[in-house]
C-alpha positions in Angstrom: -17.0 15.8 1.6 -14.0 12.7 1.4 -13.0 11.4 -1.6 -12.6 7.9 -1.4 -9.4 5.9 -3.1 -10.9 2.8 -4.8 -8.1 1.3 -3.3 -7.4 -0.5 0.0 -4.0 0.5 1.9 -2.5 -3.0 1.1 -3.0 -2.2 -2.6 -1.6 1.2 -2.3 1.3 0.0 -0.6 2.3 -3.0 -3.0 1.9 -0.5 -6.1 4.4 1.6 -4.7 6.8 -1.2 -3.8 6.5 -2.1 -7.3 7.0 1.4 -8.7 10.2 1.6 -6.5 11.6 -1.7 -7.3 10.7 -0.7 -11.0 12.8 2.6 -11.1 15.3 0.8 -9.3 16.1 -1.7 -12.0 16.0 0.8 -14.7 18.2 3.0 -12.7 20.8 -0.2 -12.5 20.3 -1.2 -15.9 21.3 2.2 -17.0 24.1 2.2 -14.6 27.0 0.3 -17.3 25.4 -0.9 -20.4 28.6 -1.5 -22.3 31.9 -3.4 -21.6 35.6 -3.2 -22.1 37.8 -5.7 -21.8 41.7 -5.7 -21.7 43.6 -8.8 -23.2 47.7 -9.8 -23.1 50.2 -8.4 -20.9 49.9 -4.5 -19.6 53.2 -3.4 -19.0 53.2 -0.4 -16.2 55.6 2.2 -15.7 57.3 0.1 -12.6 58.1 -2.9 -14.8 59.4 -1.1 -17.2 61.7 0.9 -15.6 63.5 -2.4 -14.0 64.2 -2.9 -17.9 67.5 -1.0 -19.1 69.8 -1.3 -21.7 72.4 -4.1 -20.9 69.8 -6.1 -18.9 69.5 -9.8 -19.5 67.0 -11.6 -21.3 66.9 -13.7 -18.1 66.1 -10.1 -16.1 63.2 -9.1 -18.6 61.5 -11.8 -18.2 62.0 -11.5 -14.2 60.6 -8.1 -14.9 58.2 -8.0 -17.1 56.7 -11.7 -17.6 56.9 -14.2 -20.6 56.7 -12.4 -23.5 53.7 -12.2 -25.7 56.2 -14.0 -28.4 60.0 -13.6 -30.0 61.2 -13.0 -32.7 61.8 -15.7 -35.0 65.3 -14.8 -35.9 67.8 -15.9 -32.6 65.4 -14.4 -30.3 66.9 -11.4 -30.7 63.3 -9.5 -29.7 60.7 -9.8 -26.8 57.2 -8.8 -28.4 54.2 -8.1 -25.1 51.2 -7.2 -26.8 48.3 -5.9 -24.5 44.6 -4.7 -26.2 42.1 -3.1 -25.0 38.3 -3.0 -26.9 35.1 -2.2 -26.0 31.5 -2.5 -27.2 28.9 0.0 -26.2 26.1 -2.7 -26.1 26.4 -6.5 -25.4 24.7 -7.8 -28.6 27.1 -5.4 -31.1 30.4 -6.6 -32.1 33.5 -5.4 -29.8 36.1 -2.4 -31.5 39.8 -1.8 -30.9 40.1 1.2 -28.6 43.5 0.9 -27.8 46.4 -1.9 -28.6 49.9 -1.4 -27.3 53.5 -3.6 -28.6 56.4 -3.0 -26.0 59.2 -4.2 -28.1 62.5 -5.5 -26.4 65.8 -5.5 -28.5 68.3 -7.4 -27.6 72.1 -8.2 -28.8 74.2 -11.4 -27.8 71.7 -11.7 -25.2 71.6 -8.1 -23.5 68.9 -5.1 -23.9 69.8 -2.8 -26.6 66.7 -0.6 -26.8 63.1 -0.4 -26.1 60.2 0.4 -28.0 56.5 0.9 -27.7 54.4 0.9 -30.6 50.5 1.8 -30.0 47.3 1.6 -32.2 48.4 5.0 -34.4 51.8 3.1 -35.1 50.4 -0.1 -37.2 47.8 -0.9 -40.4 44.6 -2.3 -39.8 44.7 -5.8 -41.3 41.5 -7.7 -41.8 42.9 -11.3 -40.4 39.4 -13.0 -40.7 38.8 -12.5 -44.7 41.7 -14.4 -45.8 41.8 -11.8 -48.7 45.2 -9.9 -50.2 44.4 -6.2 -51.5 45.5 -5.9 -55.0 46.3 -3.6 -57.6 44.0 -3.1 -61.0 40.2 -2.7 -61.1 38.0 -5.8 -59.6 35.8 -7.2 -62.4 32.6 -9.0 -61.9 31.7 -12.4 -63.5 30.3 -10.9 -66.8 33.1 -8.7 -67.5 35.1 -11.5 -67.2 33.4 -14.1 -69.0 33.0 -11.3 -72.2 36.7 -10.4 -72.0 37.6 -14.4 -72.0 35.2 -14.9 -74.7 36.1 -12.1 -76.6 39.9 -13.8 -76.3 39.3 -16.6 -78.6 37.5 -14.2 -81.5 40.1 -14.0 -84.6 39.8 -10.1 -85.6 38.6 -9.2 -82.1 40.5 -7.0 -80.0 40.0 -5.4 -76.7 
């Protein structure tokens, strides 16, 4: 006695195209599901080295690119920032991973020292909020509005 597939070779061969292609694609999709991206200037270990006290501002920039920025004081420092942040999965919001701040110092126009600051070095700042940390306790509106009532009753006090 045969068994008998209830279906034709043609079927059986286009299922199995499509189970291949399907394990292909979930195979690529799993392949990088995140990103990272680097921004600003990434100083290597080449460029730097061309960089030594005594060099000219002139040379840096040879060397190393246009900075980042200056300082705002006589230019007396080159600032080239470089960040690198990544985000596990496209639709989440990107973190810091690592940010780096080669610092050139100059005096009367020649390198007096360099330094390299990295993410451990600075404070988290929350640019977007627009909002100044400060000292005391926060009070709601209701606090508020009692204590400012409470202000302009004779014989009350706080």
């Amino acid at each position: 006695m045969s068994v008998e597939s209830s279906q034709t070779p043609a079927k059986s061969r286009v299922f199995a195209a499509a189970a291949c292609l399907a394990v292909a694609l979930a195979a690529s999709g799993c392949a990088q599901i995140g990103e990272t991206n680097v921004q600003g200037i990434v100083v290597t270990e080449k460029m730097l080295a061309q960089v030594k006290p005594g060099t000219t501002s002139d040379q840096v920039v040879a060397a190393l690119g246009t900075p980042s920025t200056t300082s705002t004081i006589n230019g007396e420092a080159f600032y080239y920032v470089s960040q690198t942040s990544s985000r596990p999965v496209a639709f989440l919001a990107p973190h810091v991973v690592d940010r780096t701040v080669l610092v050139v110092y100059f005096d009367k126009g020649k390198v007096t020292r360099v330094a390299n600051y990295g993410l451990q070095d600075g404070i988290a700042f929350d640019y977007i909020s627009r909002t100044t940390p400060t000292a005391g306790a926060e009070q709601n509106f209701i606090t508020q509005l009692i204590r400012g009532l409470g202000a302009g009753i004779p014989g009350f006090s706080r």
